[in-house]
C-alpha positions as CSV (number, residue, x, y, z in Angstrom):
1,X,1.6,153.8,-29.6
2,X,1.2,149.9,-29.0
3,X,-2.0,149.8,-30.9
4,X,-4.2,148.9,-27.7
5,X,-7.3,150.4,-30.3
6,X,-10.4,150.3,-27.8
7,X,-13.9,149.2,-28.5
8,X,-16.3,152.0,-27.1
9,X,-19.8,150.7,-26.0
10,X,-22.0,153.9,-25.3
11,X,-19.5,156.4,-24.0
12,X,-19.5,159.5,-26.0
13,X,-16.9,161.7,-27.0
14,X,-16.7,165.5,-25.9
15,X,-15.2,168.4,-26.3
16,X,-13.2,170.8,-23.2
17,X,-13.1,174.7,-24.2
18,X,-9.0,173.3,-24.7
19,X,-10.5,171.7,-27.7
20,X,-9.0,168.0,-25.9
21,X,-11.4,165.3,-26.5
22,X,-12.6,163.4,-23.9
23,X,-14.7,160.1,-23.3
24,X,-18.0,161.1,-21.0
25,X,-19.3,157.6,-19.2
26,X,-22.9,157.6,-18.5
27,X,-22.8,155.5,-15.1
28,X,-25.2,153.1,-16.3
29,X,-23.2,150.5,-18.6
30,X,-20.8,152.3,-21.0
31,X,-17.1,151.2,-21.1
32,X,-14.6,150.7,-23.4
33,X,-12.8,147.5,-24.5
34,X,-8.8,147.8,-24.5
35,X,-8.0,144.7,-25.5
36,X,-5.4,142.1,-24.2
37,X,-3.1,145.0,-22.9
38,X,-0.1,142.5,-23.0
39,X,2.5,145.2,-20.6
40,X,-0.5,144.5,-17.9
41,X,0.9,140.6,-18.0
42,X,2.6,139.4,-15.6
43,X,4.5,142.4,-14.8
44,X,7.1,143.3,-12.5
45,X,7.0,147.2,-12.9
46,X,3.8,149.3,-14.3
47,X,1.9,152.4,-14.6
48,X,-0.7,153.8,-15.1
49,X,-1.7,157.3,-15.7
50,X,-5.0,160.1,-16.9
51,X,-7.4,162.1,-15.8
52,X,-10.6,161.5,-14.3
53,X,-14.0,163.6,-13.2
54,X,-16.0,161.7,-11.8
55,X,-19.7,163.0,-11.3
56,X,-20.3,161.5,-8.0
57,X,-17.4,161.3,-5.1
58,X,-18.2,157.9,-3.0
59,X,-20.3,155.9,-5.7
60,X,-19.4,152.2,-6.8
61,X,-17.5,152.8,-10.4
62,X,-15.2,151.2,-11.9
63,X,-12.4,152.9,-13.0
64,X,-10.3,150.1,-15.2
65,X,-10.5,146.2,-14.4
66,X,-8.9,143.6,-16.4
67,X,-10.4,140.2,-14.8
68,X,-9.4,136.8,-15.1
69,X,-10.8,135.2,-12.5
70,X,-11.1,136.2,-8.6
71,X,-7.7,135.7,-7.3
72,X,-6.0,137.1,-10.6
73,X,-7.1,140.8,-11.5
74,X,-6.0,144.4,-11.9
75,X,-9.0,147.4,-11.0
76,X,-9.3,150.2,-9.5
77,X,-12.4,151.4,-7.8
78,X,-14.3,153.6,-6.2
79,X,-16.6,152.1,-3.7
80,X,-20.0,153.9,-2.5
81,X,-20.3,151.4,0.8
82,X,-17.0,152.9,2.7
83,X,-16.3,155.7,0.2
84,X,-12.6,154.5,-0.4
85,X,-10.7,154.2,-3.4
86,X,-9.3,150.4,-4.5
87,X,-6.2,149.7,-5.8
88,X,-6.4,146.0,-6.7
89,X,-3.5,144.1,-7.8
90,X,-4.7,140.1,-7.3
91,X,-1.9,137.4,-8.1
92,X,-2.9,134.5,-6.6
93,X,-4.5,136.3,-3.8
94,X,-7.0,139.4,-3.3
95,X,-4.1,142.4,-2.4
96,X,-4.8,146.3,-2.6
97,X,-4.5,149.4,-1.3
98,X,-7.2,151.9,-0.3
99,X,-7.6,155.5,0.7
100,X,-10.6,158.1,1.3
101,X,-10.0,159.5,-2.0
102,X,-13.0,162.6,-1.4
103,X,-10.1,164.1,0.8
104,X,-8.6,165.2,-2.4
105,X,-10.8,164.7,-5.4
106,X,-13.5,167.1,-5.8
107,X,-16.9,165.9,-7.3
108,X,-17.4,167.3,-11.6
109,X,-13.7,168.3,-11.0
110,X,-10.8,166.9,-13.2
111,X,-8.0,164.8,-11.2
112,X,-4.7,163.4,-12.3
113,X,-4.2,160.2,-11.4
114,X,-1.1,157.9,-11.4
115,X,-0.8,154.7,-10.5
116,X,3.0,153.0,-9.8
117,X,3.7,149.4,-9.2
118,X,7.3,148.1,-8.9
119,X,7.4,144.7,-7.7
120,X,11.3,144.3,-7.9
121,X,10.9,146.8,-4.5
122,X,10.7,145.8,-1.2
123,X,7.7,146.1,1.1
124,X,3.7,147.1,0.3
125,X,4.3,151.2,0.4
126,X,7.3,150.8,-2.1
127,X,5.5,148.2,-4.2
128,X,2.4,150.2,-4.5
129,X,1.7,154.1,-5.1
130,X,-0.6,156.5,-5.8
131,X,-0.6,160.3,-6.9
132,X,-3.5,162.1,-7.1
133,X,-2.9,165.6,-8.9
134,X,0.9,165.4,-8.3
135,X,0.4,164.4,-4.4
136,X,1.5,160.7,-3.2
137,X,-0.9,159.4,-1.0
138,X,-1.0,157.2,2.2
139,X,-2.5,154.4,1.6
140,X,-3.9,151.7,4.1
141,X,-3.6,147.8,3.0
142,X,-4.8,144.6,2.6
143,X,-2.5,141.5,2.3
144,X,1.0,141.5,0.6
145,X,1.4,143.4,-2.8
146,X,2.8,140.8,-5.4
147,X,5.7,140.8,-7.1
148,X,4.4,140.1,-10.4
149,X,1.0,141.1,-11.6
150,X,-0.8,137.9,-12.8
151,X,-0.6,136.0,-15.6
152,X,-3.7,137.7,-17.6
153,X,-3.1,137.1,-21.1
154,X,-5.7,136.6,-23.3
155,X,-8.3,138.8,-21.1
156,X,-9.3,141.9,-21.7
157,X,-8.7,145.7,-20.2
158,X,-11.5,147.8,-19.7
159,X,-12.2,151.3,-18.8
160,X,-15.1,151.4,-16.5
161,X,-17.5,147.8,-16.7
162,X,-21.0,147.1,-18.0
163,X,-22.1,146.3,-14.2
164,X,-20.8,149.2,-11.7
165,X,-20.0,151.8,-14.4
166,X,-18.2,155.0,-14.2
167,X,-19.9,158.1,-14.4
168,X,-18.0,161.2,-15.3
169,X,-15.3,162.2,-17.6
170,X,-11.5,159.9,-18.2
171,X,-9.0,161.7,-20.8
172,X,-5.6,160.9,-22.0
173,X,-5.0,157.4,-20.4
174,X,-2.0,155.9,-21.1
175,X,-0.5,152.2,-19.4
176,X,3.3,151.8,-19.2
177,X,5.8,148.9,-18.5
178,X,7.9,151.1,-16.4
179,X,7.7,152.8,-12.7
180,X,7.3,156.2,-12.9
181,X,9.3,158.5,-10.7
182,X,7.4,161.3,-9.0
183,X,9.7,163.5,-11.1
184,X,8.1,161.6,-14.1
185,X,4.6,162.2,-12.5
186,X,5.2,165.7,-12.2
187,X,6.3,166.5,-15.4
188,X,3.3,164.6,-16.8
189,X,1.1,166.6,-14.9
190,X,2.2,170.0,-15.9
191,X,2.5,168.9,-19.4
192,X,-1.1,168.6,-19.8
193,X,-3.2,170.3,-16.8
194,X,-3.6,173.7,-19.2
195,X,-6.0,171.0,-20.7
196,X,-8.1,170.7,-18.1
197,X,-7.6,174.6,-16.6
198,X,-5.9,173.5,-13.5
């Protein structure tokens, strides 16, 4: 609905037994090209939302990254050296949180995953949250969560990345300027889960 058309470079579309399509990443170098997703732009409240199978648990893939330069970035990765997820949010400054995400993700199994900024809160766990299949999770980090995401217009969002691609299965992403409630998360979740046979 805000015409955030993506450019897909070897991902393949497939079908669930549902009958929901799905993009299926081979690992290697296939993504998909979002565009300048302008809400992602220096914003104060944002999030982010779909669901993810990922092939291999504790592999280096890229979920979504939109780069502009070291110290001003949003991703979220998976990270095969310390088998923790990353939630990145760089403004003027590398700041994240991680968790061991193979606690509660289970390898060729679909996940829901929603992540919730709101910079207008106070303090890192407020600032920065995670649920995975309806469940907010403790996470551990890394420096001061911004207030703001960066300044990032005129760079591009992209599922997964040419260099440390995903491999498995995304579905049904969606990016919103607003902080999602876990009332808001749940209701998502049990909207759509008969799609996935969860």
């Amino acid at each position: 609905g805000k015409s955030n058309n993506g450019t897909i470079s070897g991902a393949v579309w497939e079908r669930l037994s549902s009958g929901l399509w799905y993009l299926d990443f081979d690992g290697t170098d296939d993504n998909v090209n979002c565009g300048d997703v302008t809400q992602m732009n220096s914003a104060s409240t944002l999030t982010i939302k779909g669901w993810f199978n990922q092939t291999v648990l504790d592999a280096t893939d890229n979920m979504f990254d939109k780069y502009k330069d070291g110290d001003e970035r949003l991703l979220t990765y998976t990270y095969a050296t310390d088998g923790l997820m990353y939630l990145c949010i760089y403004n003027v400054g590398t700041t994240y949180g991680t968790f061991d995400y193979s606690t509660v993700v289970t390898a060729g199994k679909w996940f829901h995953f929603v992540e919730v900024f709101d910079g207008t809160l106070a303090g890192n766990a407020n600032r920065l949250k995670l649920y995975i299949d309806n469940v907010l999770q403790t996470l551990t980090f890394t420096g001061t969560i911004p207030a703001t995401t960066a300044n990032m217009a005129g760079f591009n969002f992209f599922l997964s990345q040419t260099s440390n691609a995903f491999n498995g299965g995304m579905a049904l992403l969606t990016a919103c300027s607003s902080a999602w409630t876990q009332s808001q998360v749940t209701n998502n979740r049990n909207q759509e889960r008969h799609l996935f046979g969860v």
